[in-house]
C-alpha positions, 0 to 999 in steps of 0.5 A: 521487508528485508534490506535489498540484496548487494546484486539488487543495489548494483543492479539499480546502480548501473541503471542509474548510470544509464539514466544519467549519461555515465553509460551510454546506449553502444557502450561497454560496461566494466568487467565483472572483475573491475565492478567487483573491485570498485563496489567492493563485491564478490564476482557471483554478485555481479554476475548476478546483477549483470544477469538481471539487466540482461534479462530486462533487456539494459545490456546485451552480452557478446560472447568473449567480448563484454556487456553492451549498453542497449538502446532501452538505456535512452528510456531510463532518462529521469524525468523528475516526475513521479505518479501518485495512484490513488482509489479517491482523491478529493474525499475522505482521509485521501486529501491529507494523504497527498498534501504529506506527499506532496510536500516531500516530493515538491521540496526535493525537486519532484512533480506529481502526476495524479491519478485515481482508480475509483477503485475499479479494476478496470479503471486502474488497467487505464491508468497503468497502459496510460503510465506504460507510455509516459515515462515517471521515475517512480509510482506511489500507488494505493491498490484496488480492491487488493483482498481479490485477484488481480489481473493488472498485476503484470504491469507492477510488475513490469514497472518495479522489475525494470525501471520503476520503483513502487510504493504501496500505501494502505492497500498492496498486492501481498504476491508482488512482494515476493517478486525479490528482483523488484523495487517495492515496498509498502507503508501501511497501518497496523491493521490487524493490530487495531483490529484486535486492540480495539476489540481486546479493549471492548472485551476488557469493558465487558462486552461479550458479544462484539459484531463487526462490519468488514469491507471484503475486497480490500486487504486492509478489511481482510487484516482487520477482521483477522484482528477481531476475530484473533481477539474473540478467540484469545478471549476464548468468546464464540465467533458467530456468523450472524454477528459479521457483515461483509460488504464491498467497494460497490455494496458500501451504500446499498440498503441490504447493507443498511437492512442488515444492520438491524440484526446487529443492533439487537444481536450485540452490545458493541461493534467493530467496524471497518473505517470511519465511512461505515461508522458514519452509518452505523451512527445513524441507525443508532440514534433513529432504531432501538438497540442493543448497542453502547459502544461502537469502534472505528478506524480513521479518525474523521468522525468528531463531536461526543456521540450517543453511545460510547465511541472512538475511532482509531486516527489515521496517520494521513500527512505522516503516512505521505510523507512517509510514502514520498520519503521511502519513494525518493530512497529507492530512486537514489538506491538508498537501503530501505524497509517497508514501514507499517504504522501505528494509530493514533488511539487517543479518543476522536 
């Protein structure tokens, strides 16, 4: 994403100065001459941002007289809290991922309000009515089953348009981004990268019929796919249907999933799978059914110990990955330029 606009940056200035007391609800803000002359831009600028506090509600303008604070001013008040929305919070990679924040957050003077959606729709509406209520100065948040329609986006919006910054981690809702008016940005891994690395180096090591196992309601599992099957066709090898598996957050641990298996175990000699929870799986079959397959690739790091068959697992970075999300959290709340970040896997063998 593209460093903020001037009219953005003034935009979160004067609500900064809102929030600290340095305009107060009833007071009249500078001209747009006067704002011009002191942050050194153009009138159109800050016509601009003037405008966009209008539209949400911080200032009323009076004809021939100026722009007013409203009362929506005393809402803006800091709280020196930040909500952290995660799918799980106790398992999996998602413990390491809130210690990096964590200790970002609590070493700059930060509590965290924590929260999980279990990635349920339903559960995440919960979540965002309950924040909509309890004023936080910013949300770190991992969205829910973001490869589908959404229709809790109208809060993000609401948050990130208005008061409240957002940053993604992992999984975020591609619309959201076009919202220019809006403070978010995104940390992610190069899922589509890993994706096709990993099955560029299958192909490299002689396996011309490569399956994958894909989770199809979170983007994360949309990206890589579109990896491996980008890899496949640079390599000029069919794509076959027969050799994919979708499933999603409620088919994760179904015995269809698991019957499925049996056609990849005799169809490929190597597979692509979607993170280290499925691999888990796929291991397990391996090692109690006959097979075709030597090698298996995964994402996250978590599985260790040498295996039966040839197998590495991309690492996560899991505590960089927080941090990185708490650091980039804190720049925009102290209106700092900054970009979304996408990062790189550890390829070392797990």
């Amino acid at each position: 994403m593209s460093m903020q606009k001037k009219y953005i940056q003034l935009y979160s200035i004067l609500t900064d100065s809102m929030s600290d007391g340095t305009y107060s609800s009833g007071d009249k803000l500078p001209t747009e001459l006067e704002l011009a002359t002191k942050y050194s831009m153009s009138r159109q600028t800050v016509r601009q941002a003037l405008e966009l506090l209008e539209r949400n509600e911080m200032i009323t303008k009076v004809q021939g007289s100026g722009s007013y604070v409203s009362s929506k001013a005393k809402s803006l008040k800091k709280t020196m809290r930040i909500a952290v929305i995660t799918t799980y919070i106790s398992t999996y990679i998602f413990p390491d991922i809130l210690r990096g924040i964590e200790e970002v957050t609590t070493n700059s003077g930060y509590s965290l309000q924590l929260m999980a959606t279990n990635n349920s729709i339903a559960k995440e509406r919960d979540v965002l009515q309950f924040l909509s209520n309890n004023v936080v100065d910013g949300i770190i948040v991992e969205g829910t089953k973001t490869a589908l329609p959404n229709p809790n986006l109208h809060y993000y919006q609401e948050f990130a348009c208005k008061t409240t910054p957002l940053v993604f981690f992992n999984g975020y809702y591609p619309t959201l981004l076009q919202e220019s008016s809006c403070k978010i940005i995104t940390i992610t891994t190069d899922d589509y990268g890993g994706a096709h690395k990993t099955t560029t180096d299958l192909i490299q090591r002689g396996h011309h019929l490569i399956g994958g196992v894909f989770k199809s309601d979170d983007i994360q599992g949309v990206r890589r796919f579109s990896g491996y099957v980008d890899a496949l066709t640079d390599a000029n090898l069919r794509i076959d249907d027969d050799h994919i598996i979708w499933f999603n957050t409620e088919s994760k641990y179904s015995p269809e999933l698991k019957q499925s298996l049996n056609r990849l175990a005799t169809a490929c000699t190597a597979i692509v799978c979607y993170n280290d929870e499925i691999a888990f799986l796929i291991l397990a079959y391996l090692n109690s059914n006959p097979s075709s397959v030597t090698a298996l690739r995964s994402f996250d790091g978590t599985i260790t110990g040498r295996q039966n068959i040839d197998f590495v697992s991309y690492g996560h970075p899991k505590e960089a990955l927080g941090r990185q999300a708490a650091e980039h959290m804190i720049a925009l709340m102290t209106n700092k330029p900054v970009e979304s970040l996408v990062m790189d896997w550890d390829t070392a063998e797990k």
